[in-house]
N, C-alpha and C positions, 0 to 999 in steps of 0.2 A: 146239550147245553142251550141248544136256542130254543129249544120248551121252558126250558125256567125261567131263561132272557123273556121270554113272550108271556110268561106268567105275571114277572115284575113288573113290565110296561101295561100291560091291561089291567093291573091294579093303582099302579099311576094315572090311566088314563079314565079310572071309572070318579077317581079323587073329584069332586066339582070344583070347579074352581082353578084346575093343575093351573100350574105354569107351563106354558103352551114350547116357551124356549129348550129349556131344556127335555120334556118330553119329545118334541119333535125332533130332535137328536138321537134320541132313544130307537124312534121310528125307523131314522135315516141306519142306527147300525142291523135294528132288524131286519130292515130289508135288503141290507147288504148282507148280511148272512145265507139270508133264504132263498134270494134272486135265482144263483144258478140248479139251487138243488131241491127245491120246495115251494114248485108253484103255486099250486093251495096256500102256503102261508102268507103267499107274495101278497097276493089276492086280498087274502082277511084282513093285512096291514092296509095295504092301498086302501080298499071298503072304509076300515076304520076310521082311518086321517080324514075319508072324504066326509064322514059321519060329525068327526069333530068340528073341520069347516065348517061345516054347515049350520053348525047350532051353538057355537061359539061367537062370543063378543068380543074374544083375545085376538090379538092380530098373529096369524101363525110366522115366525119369520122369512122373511122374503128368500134367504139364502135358502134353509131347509124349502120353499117350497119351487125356487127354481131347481135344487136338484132333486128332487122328487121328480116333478113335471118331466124332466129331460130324460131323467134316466129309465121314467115309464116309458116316455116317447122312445129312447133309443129301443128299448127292450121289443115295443110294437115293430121297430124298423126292422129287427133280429127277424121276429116270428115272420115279418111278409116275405123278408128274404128267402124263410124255411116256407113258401105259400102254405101260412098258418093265417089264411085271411081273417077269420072269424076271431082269432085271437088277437090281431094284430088290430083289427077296428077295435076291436072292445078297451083297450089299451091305450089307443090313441083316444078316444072319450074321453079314459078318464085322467088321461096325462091332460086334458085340452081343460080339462074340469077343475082340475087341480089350480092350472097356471092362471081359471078365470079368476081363483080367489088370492092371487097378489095382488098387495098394495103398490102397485106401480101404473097405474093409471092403463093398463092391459096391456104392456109394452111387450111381457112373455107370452100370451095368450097369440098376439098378432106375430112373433117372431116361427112359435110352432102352427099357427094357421099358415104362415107362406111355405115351410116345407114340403116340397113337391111328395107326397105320402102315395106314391103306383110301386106295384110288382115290377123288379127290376126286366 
């Protein structure tokens, strides 16, 4: 079922123009889906969101991108806990990436910059 779910959303997301609100909703269930059982998919999602930031004029909403951010960041805190260091950097990048493109004057970007990010 989350092959189809991932079917319908990358055919929303290819739409020009989508509506950025409810798509990224879409996102937020995909990768709640995929998070514990399908890290490849995790991946392709996160990539993609960061794809659309990037070249989008639409402002992605603030909520869907602080829980994006957090829950990439948590998920990097997981992996260092497991010393999954390579994964756990890479993760934190792109949760740090994410949180540069809210519209909050960088208030989430600086709150996941002060977390002290070391192997327990």
């Amino acid at each position: 079922i989350t092959g189809i779910f991932r079917v319908m959303v990358d055919a929303m997301a290819a739409v020009e123009g989508a509506d950025l609100r409810p798509l990224s909703r879409w996102f937020r269930c995909l990768i709640q889906m995929s998070l514990d059982g399908n890290a490849p998919m995790t991946d392709d999602i996160i990539e993609q969101v960061i794809r659309i930031l990037g070249v989008t004029s639409d402002v992605y909403p603030v909520e869907e991108l602080e829980w994006l951010s957090i829950t990439i960041f948590n998920r990097a805190v997981d992996f260092l806990n497991d010393s999954l260091h390579v994964q756990a950097n890479e993760l934190k990048r792109k949760a740090l990436l994410i949180a540069g493109f809210g519209d909050d004057d960088g208030k989430l970007l600086e709150q996941l910059l002060d977390v002290d990010f070391a192997a327990p």
